[in-house]
C-alpha positions in Angstrom: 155.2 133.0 -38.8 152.2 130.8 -38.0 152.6 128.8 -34.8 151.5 125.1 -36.2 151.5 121.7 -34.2 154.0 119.8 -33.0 154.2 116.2 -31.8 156.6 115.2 -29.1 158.5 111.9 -30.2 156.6 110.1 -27.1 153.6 111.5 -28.2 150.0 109.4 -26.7 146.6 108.6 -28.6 145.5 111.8 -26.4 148.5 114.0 -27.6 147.7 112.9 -30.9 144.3 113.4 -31.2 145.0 116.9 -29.5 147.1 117.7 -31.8 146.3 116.7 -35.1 144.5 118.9 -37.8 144.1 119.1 -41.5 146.8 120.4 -43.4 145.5 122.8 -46.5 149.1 124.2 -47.4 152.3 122.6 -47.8 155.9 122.5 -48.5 157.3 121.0 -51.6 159.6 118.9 -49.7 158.5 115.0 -50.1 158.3 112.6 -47.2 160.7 109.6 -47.4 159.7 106.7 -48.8 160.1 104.4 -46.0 158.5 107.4 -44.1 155.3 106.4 -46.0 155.8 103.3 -46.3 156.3 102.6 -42.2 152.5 104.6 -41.9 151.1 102.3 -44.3 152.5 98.9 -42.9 150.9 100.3 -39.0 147.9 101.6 -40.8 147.7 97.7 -42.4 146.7 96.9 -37.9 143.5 98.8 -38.4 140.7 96.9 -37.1 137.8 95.5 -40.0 134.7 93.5 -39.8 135.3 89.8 -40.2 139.1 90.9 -40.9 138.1 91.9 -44.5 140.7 94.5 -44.8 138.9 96.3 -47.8 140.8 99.1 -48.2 143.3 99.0 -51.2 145.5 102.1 -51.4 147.2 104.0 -54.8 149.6 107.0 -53.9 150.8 109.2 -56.6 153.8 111.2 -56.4 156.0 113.3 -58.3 154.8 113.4 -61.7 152.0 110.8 -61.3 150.6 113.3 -58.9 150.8 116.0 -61.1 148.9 114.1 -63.9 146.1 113.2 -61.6 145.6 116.8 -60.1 145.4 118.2 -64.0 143.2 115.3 -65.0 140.8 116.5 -62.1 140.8 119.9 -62.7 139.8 119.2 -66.1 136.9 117.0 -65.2 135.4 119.2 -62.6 135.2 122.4 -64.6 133.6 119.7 -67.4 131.6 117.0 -66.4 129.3 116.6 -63.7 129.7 115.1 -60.2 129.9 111.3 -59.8 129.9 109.8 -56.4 130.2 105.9 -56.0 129.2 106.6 -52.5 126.7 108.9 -53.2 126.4 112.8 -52.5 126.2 114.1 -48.9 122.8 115.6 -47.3 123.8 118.6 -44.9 120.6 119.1 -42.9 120.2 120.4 -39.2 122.9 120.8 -37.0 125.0 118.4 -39.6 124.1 121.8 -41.8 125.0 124.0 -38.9 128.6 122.7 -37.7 129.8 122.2 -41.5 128.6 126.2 -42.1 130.4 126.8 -38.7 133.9 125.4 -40.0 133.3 126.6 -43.3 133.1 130.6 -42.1 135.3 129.9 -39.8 138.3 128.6 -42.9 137.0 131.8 -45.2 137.7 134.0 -41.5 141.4 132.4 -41.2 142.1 133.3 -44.6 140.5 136.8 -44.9 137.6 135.6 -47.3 134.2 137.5 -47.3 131.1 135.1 -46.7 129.7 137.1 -50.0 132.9 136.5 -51.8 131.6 133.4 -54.0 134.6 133.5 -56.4 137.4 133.6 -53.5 135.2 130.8 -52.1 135.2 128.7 -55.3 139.1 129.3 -55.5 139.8 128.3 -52.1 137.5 124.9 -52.9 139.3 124.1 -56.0 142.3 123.7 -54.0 141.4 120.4 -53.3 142.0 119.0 -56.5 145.5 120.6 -56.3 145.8 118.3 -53.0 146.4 122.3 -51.0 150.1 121.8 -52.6 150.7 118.6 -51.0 153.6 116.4 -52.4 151.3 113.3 -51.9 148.2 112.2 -52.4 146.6 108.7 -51.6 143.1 107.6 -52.9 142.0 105.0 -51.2 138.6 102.6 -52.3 136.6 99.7 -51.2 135.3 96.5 -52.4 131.6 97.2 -53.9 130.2 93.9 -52.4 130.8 94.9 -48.7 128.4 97.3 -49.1 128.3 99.6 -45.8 130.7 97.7 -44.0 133.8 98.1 -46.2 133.1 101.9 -46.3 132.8 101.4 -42.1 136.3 99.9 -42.7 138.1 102.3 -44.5 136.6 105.2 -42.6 138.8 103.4 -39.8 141.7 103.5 -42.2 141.5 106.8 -42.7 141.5 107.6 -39.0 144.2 105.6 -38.3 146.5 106.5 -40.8 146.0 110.4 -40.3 147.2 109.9 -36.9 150.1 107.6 -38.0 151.0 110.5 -40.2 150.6 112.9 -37.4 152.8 111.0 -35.4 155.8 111.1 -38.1 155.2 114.8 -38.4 153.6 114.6 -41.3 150.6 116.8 -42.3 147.1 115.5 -43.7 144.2 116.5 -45.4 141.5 113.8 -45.3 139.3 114.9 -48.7 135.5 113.7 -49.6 136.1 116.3 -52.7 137.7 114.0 -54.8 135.5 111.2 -54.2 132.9 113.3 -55.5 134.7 112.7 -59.5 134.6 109.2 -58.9 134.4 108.2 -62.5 137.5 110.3 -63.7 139.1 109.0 -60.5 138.5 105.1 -61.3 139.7 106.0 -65.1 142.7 108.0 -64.5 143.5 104.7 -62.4 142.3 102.1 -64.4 140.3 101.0 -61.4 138.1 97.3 -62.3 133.8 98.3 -61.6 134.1 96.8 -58.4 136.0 99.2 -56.4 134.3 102.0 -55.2 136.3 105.5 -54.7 135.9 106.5 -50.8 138.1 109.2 -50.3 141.5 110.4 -51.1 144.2 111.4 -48.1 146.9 114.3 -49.3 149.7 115.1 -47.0 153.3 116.1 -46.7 155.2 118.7 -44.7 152.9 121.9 -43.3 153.5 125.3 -44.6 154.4 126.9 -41.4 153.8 130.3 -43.1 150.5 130.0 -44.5 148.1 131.0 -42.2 145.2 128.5 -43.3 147.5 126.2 -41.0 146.3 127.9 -37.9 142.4 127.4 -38.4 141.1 125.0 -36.2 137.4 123.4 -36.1 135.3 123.0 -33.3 134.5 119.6 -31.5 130.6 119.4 -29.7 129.9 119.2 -26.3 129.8 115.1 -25.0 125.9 115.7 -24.6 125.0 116.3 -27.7 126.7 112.6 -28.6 126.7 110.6 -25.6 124.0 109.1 -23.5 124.7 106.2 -20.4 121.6 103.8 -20.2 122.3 102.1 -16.2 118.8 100.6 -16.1 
């Protein structure tokens, strides 16, 4: 059986942050209600410029959930990506740590680096939210601009700890962000929210051995510099 974390009740911001990894398999088993809803009335303390609180949340379950993973699927094998945020430019050692934890996934769960088609399965997953019970797709007012996305990138930290700390597991995931316009339609979203992200969680599959791949962190002085003068 994979060994996967565990949070002690008393658990600190350090334990936390030690401990907490995305989840890319699940149980079936759904998380309480007023599990969820506890996360999301702490996550509602997370710090925004001017005290804008941008982030508005949706979270589908049961058959809601199920709808919105189909009506994905269908949209990614036909229709073309379309990203309110934009798409992503991987370039340098942006390029190099994202090829780093993405050979190091395919390693955990046996997949050649020439195996395209494994590679394509394992990315559809995320439009199947890896199993997860939940999923929460969370978006921003348009006319905050940078700031509001700032925001909810906050959000997103804070409530994947939250969850962490209820022993729930989470998957942060840009992928479905990248269907925006099925996304704002399948929710009947008004022009002026913009799709950031979506967060899918639930109980980890203890079994699964995607569970145990963890991703690297770099060293303080490639991020850090003191000024004293």
């Amino acid at each position: 059986m994979v060994q996967t974390w565990a949070v002690p009740p008393s658990a600190s911001l350090t334990d936390l942050l030690a401990a907490r990894h995305s989840a890319r398999a699940f149980t079936d088993r759904e998380v309480p209600r007023e599990v969820v809803d506890e996360v999301l009335a702490k996550a509602q303390r997370t710090p925004s410029w001017c005290n804008t609180q941008p982030w508005q949340v949706h979270v589908l379950s049961g058959a809601a959930r199920d709808r919105f993973s189909k009506a994905l699927a269908e949209t990614v094998l036909t229709q073309t990506q379309s990203a309110d945020l934009g798409l992503p430019t991987y370039a340098g050692v942006h390029a190099e740590r994202r090829r780093e934890s993405g050979y190091a996934l395919y390693e955990a769960l046996g997949i050649e680096r020439s195996d395209r088609d494994a590679r394509a399965l394992q990315s559809f997953k995320n439009f199947e939210f890896f199993g997860a019970p939940h999923v929460l797709v969370l978006t921003t007012d348009a006319e905050l601009g940078t700031y509001g996305v700032l925001d909810c990138g906050g959000w997103v930290a804070v409530t994947t700890l939250l969850l962490a700390e209820a022993g729930v597991g989470s998957i942060a995931q840009g992928a479905i962000a990248m269907y925006s316009d099925a996304v704002r339609d399948f929710l009947d979203l008004p022009a002026d929210r913009q799709v950031v992200c979506a967060i899918s969680f639930g109980y980890e599959d203890g079994d699964d051995p995607v569970n145990a791949f963890r991703t690297s962190r770099a060293p303080m002085g490639e991020v850090v510099q003191h000024l004293t003068d």
